[in-house]
C-alpha positions, 0 to 999 in steps of 0.5 A: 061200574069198572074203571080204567086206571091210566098207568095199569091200562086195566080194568080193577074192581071199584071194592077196596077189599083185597080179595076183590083184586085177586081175579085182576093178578094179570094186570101185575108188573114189575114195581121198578123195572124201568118206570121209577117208583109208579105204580106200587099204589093203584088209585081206584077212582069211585063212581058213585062219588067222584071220590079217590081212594087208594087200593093196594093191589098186589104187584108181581115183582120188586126189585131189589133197590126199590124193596131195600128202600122200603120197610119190611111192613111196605113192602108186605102190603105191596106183595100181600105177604105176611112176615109172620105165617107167609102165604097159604096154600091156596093163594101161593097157588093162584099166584103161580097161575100168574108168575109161573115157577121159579126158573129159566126156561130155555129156548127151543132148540133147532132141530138136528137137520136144520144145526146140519144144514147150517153148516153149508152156508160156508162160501168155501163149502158151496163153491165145492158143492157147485164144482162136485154139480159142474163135475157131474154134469161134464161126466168128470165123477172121479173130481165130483166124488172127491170133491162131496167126500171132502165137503161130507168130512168137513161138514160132519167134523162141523157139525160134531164139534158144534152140536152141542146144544146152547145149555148156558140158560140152563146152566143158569137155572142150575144156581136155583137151588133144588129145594129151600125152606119155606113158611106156608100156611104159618108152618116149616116146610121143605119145598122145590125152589122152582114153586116160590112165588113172590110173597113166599117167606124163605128161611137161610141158614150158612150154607144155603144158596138163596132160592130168589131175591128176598127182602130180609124179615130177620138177619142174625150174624147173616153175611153172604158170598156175593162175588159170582153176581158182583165180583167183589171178594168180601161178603156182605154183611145184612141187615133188615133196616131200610135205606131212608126214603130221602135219604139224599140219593137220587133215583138214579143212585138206587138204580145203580145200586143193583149189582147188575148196575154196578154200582156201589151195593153196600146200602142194599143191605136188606136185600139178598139175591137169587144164587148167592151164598150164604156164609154165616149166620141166619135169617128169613126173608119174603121173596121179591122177585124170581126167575127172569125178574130176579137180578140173576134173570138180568144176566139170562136176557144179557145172554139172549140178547148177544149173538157170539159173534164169527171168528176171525178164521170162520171170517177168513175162510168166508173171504177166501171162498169169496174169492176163488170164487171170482177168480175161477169165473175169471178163468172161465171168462178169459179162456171163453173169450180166448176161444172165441177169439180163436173161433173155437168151439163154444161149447168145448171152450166153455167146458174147458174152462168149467173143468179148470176152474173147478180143479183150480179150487182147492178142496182139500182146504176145508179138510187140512182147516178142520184136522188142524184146528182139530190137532190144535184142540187136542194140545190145548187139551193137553194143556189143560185147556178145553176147547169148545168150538174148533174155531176158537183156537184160532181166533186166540192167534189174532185177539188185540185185546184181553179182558180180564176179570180179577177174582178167582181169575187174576187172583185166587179168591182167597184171603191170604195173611201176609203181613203182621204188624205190632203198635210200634210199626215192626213187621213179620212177613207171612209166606204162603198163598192161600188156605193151606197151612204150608208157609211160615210167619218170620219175625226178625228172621227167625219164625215164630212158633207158639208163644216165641215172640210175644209181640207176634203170638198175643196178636195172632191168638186174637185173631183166632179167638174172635173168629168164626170161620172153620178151615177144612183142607182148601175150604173155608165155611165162613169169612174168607178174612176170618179163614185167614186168620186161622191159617195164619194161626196154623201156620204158627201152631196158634190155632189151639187157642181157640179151644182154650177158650169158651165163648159167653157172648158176641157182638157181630160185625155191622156197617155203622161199628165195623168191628166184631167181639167176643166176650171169652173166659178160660176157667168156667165161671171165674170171672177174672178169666174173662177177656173180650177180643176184638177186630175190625177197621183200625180207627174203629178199633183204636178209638174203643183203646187205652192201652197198648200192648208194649213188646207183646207183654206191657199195657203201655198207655196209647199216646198220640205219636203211638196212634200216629206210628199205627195208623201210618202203618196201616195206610201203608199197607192199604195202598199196596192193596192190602186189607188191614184188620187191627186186633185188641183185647181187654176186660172192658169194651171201653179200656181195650189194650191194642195188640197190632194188625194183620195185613192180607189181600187176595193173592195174585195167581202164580204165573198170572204176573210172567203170562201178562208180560208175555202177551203184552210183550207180543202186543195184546193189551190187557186191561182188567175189568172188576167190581171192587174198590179204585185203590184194590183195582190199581194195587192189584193191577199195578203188581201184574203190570196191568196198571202203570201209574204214570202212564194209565188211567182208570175208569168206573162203571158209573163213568162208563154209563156216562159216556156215549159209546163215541166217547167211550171209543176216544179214550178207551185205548189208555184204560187199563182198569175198570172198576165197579164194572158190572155185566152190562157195563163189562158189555159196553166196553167189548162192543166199544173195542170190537168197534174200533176193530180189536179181538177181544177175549175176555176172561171171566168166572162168576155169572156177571162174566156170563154175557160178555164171554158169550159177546166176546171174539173169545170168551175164556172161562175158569174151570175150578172156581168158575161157575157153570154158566160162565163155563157154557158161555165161554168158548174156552175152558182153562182147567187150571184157572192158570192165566198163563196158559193163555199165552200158551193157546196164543201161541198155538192160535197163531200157529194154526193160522200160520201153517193153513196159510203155507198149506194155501202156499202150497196148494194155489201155487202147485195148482196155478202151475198145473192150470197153466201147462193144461191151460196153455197147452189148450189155448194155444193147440200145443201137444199136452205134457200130461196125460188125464191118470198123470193129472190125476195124480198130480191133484191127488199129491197137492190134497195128499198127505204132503199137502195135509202135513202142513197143516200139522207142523209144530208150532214155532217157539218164536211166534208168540213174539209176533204181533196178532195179526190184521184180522181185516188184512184177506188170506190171499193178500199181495204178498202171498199172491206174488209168493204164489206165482213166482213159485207157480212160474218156476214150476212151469218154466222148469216143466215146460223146459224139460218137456221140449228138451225132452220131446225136441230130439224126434219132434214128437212125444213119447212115454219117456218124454211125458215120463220126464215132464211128469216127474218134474212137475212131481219133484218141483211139487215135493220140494215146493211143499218142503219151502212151504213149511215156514213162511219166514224160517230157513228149513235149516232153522225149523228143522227137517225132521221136525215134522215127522208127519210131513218128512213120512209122507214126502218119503211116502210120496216118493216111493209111490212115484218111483213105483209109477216108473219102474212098477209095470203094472203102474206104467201101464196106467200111468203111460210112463216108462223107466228112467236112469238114475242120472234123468233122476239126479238131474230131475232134482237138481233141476226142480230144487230150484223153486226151493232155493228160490224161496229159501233165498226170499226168506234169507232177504226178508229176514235181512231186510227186516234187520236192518229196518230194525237195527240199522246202525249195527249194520252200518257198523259191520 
């Protein structure tokens, strides 16, 4: 008889043997995966008698926070594995029938012709495809062939820039490493990561990168570089003891133990995690949990559950399609009801007004969108910046808000020693960033080499000896503290020290002692030359200390003042965010002589400092996101001007999963830090900003960055310390790791958006001028200005390379002190329609002036006097297109030659169109005919005149802004 048990949902065995279990491995689930502690045990209730008992059935997987609780024998029984001889062969085979391999399997990819199909959902690109259908059924093919080879060009450019494939999953996969060493069938061997299944037995040794997530059998000196999963600098040190059941944490407390909770993990001791490094020492350990129920599979279903969302240009362009759209129906509608009225033809006013609507949309907008987003990846490029999606240059123009994770983005990622302190409070200061010998320590300003200052050299020949890290060019094989100490004896030529020594015996770091020593002797054998050395917290270490080391020569005894003057000094340096290790030596553990500190943090990038004051000063806040302590957070945020004291407040990622995302909204504008952030809770606060209306970048290198970079408007990955899935989610890749160069692609962002919309100055006015002489020529039955080939050409000057020029104007060095813009304010807003039509109106009264000056001498028009008209309206167009450089800037202020693009193509223009008069061949074409050099002097003059009107705008806007901002020196003037 079977029986369902009511928590599995299944059927099991009523046998209590274990192998009996083995067909049921289907029914297996994640022990704490969402359900506490139920489950781990599944009780078998007998037919025969009514009577319980408990079966220990094998479960798939555990997590990491409810494995570190239970002791090496639990959680063998759960997995049925074996610490000794791990699985055999044939079980590890079943198993995987049930758990799959070991890793991330990525979605199917779209196939190429739907990615390319993709790319006409753009309003913009459909309006232009039902223009080019328009055309062709009105027999118009020259409009419909132009108008399909812009929307081709656009759509391929598109389709090129984004056709590579989503691989951040698969980037993901990458940190499982190839192969590990695993104990099968009670003997050592080499195997593909990809075969571990839960119950497998792992050995690490330094060097390694875990295979899965692994509860430890074994740990000896084992420490492991956990920061690409919680962000924190430090690594690990583990152990195999079990967090106490009852230990007076609630479940919740577990759960957030998890360094995707981001909560405080330092109890998780006795749990390693898939990708992480192992630094030191070595160890064994039965995996847990792989693939996508390890802590790494929380960030690959982060990332699938996020869209990356449109950018603000792609939204903008959205609006503008939108738009054009209903206004050219409006001219349709207008100029059908015109006809009517009139009593006109209503299939040729219809056609008339098809015809106008399609010439008024401007299809050479999406080519001039794409060359300068194009242009403007390539001088990111040239700045070390590389830019996945053309989109995305943009989008930095108008972020409101910039997230930033600190390790190895803000700051290095590298202990540096920075400071020495001896048991009487005197300092040397330590110069030089990083695991480069360059820099020197100075001592009462003089620099300490060997043995010159004794007070300085016994403590940095401490710190060396008690040391296990090696420095190899800019890397550190073992603890970045400890590969800080042997810098800072290279810097003082202490470092040989070490091999003076030979090493007896050590006494590793743990949580309970915190402090490290090694027992060491100079002459083999002669027990007088022993000494041990000894490092770790300060209170720790004094507390095992007698003596101390008076002027660096005199054992002086330890007295309370002294203690006090040690610890005050200590506390100091705490504060401003440094990390403080107290160094001693002695013949006996008990009677240690202390012999002073070193100080050391992980230091600030160059340049990050200037680049946060920058943006800030255009007003993008900055707020920094990160997995270490409160006091490291504000100390490191206070010395960038992220973090004011008096004004700013701080938020940790168990009180942001606390708040409700309203409540969250309320005070989120005045937190500037965020610490013990984790994935999910570095998620929350993104949503949170992107729903009050903020763009947000985020910043990030490690793979707990991943999903908020994927949900970001823009996510900014580093390219040197940065991971390879941040790098794939991320839309932007900074080479350098300089934050500073942020500013720069600001800069350039709002540059991009600045001259695509005096490229739409540009091309809506010259085309509403030309729609109105055609338009009411048409309507009210007056005699046409412009010949067809003359029109043609006129369009062809407002999607030539004036109008493409534009789009490639420098990027004034000034804009980067504008604020970002409104993303929710539209393209064409009030004030650049009435930019629009006030030059469109000049153009029109000026060509339509001289057009019946011209024709008004014998009442009837001939090729001069279309001649005239038709250069006008050219000249008015060329000096139209040299106002719309600069929607705020005087041409005198930017410079005429700045744009060499732009100044070769109106000089390309020109000749072309004094081609067009004089050249025969052309004035037959064109109907025109030669004009004299005073028609063209007067023609110039004539046409400046839209020119001088919007410098003349300019000048007032800028005058007008002054005094709002400055009204008291105006009044003083």
């Amino acid at each position: 008889m079977e029986n369902v048990h009511p928590k599995t949902n299944g059927t099991v065995p009523q046998t209590g043997d274990r192998d009996a279990a083995r067909p049921f491995a289907s029914l297996f689930r994640v022990v704490g995966g969402g359900e506490g502690r139920e489950g781990e045990k599944v009780a078998v209730q007998l037919g025969s008698g009514g009577k319980e008992q408990t079966n220990d059935i094998m479960i798939e997987s555990l997590r990491g926070e409810h494995a570190a609780e239970r002791s090496v024998e639990e959680v063998c029984a759960i997995l049925r594995a074996d610490a000794l001889s791990g699985l055999s062969s044939a079980e590890a085979a079943r198993r995987r029938g049930v758990h799959g391999y070991n890793e991330f399997e990525a979605p199917e990819q779209e196939p190429l012709w739907k990615k390319y199909a993709e790319q006409f959902k753009n309003p913009l690109i459909a309006l232009l495809l039902c223009s080019a259908l328009v055309s062709i059924l009105m027999k118009q093919f020259d409009d419909a062939i132009s108008i399909t080879v812009a929307v081709v060009i656009v759509v391929s450019v598109g389709f090129v820039q984004e056709y590579r494939s989503e691989k951040t999953l698969e980037q993901l996969g990458k940190l499982v490493p190839p192969a590990c060493t695993v104990i099968r069938d009670g003997r050592e061997a080499s195997m593909l990561a990809r075969e571990l299944i839960p119950g497998d037995l792992v050995l690490l040794h330094t060097g390694d990168r875990v295979p899965a997530d692994l509860r430890l059998v074994t740990a000896v000196d084992l420490q492991l570089d956990e920061s690409s999963l919680t962000g924190e600098t430090e690594p690990k040190r583990k152990q195999i003891e079990a967090i106490p059941v009852g230990s007076g944490r609630s479940e919740k407390d577990v759960g957030d133990a998890s360094p995707m909770g981001g909560g405080h993990v330092d109890h998780l001791y006795s749990v390693v995690f898939m990708g992480t490094l192992v630094c030191s020492g070595h160890g064994k350990g039965i995996v847990i949990s792989t693939a996508t129920n390890s802590q790494f599979g929380d960030v690959y279903k982060l990332l699938q559950a996020e869209e990356s969302p449109k950018t603000p240009l792609q939204k903008s362009m959205d609006q503008l399609g939108t738009q054009l759209s209903l206004y050219s129906f409006g001219i349709i509608g207008f100029i059908f009801v015109v006809g009517l009225v009139q009593g006109r033809n209503v299939l040729d006013m219809f056609t008339i007004g098809v015809s106008l609507a399609v010439a008024a949309i401007p299809e050479g907008l999406p080519i001039v969108v794409a060359v300068t987003l194009a242009i403007g990846v390539i001088r990111m490029a040239k700045r070390r910046a590389v830019v996945k999606k053309m989109p995305a240059v943009e989008t930095l123009g108008c972020v409101t808000v910039i997230c930033s994770d600190k390790t190895g983005t803000l700051t290095k990622n590298e202990m540096t020693a920075t400071v020495v302190i001896t048991p009487e409070g005197e300092r040397a200061e330590v110069t030089g960033i990083g695991y480069l010998s360059e820099g020197q320590c100075l001592f009462r300003g003089e620099r300490v080499i060997g043995h010159s200052h004794p007070p300085i050299a016994q403590i940095i020949e401490v710190g060396c000896v008690c040391n296990n890290a090696k420095v190899n060019g800019e890397t550190v094989v073992g603890q970045p503290t400890e590969g800080a100490l042997v810098v800072l004896g290279r810097k003082t030529h202490l470092e040989e020290v070490r091999a003076r020594y030979q090493r007896l015996q050590e006494i590793p770091f743990t949580t309970e002692t915190k402090w490290m020593a090694v027992l060491a002797e100079t002459v083999p054998g002669d027990v007088s030359s022993r000494a041990f050395f000894v490092k770790g917290a300060v209170d720790r270490v004094m507390d095992k200390c007698e003596y101390y080391l008076k002027e660096g020569i005199r054992p002086t005894l330890l007295d309370a003042p002294t203690r006090r003057v040690i610890l005050d000094e200590a506390r100091k340096s705490a504060l401003t965010g440094l990390r403080v290790l107290a160094l001693a030596r002695g013949t006996s553990l008990n009677t240690l002589v202390f012999v002073g500190c070193v100080a050391m943090l992980d230091p600030p990038r160059p340049g990050a400092e200037e680049a946060i004051e920058a943006v800030k000063s255009s007003g993008v806040d900055v707020k920094l996101i990160t997995g270490d302590s409160m006091e490291t957070a504000q100390s490191i945020g206070n010395r960038l001007g992220v973090y004011n004291p008096s004004t700013d407040t701080c938020l940790s990622g168990h009180e942001v999963d606390r708040m409700s995302d309203d409540e969250l909204e309320l005070v989120i504008r005045s937190v500037t830090v965020f610490y013990r952030a984790s994935p999910r809770h570095k998620l929350k606060i993104i949503k949170a900003l992107q729903n009050m209306g903020e763009v947000v970048a985020m910043t990030g290198d490690g793979v707990n960055d991943a999903a908020a970079l994927k949900k970001a408007d823009i996510g900014v990955a580093m390219g040197q310390c940065g991971t390879d899935v941040c790098k794939e989610a991320a839309d932007m890749i900074l080479c350098d790791d300089d934050f500073s160069t942020l500013q720069e692609a600001i800069e350039e962002g709002k540059g991009i958006y600045h001259n695509i919309t005096n490229f739409v100055r540009f091309q809506l006015s010259t085309s509403v001028a030309a729609l109105s002489l055609i338009a009411a020529s048409t309507i009210f039955h007056f005699e046409n200005p412009l010949n067809a080939m003359q029109i043609l050409w006129i369009n062809i000057m407002m999607d030539g390379p004036p109008a493409q020029s534009l789009g490639v104007e420098p990027v004034d060095g000034d804009i980067i002190r504008q604020p970002p813009r409104n993303t929710r304010t539209p393209m064409l807003n009030r004030k650049l329609v009435g930019q629009i039509l006030s030059s469109a109106a000049i153009i029109v009264a000026g060509t339509l002036w001289v057009f019946y000056k011209e024709m008004s001498a014998d009442n009837k028009i001939t090729p001069r006097d279309t001649t005239m008209t038709f250069t006008c309206f050219v000249l008015f167009d060329m000096w139209n297109a040299l106002s719309c450089r600069s929607a705020t800037k005087s041409i005198w202020d930017i410079g005429i030659l700045r744009n060499r693009a732009f100044f070769f193509s109106v000089s390309g223009s020109l000749l072309c169109q004094l081609a067009v008069i004089y050249w025969t061949p052309l004035q037959h074409i064109f109907q025109t005919e030669a004009l004299s050099l005073w028609d063209l002097i007067f023609l110039t003059a004539l046409s400046s005149t839209v020119f001088i009107f919007n410098e003349g705008r300019k000048l007032y806007e800028r005058r007008s802004a002054s005094f709002v901002h400055h009204p008291h020196s105006v009044n003083h003037m």
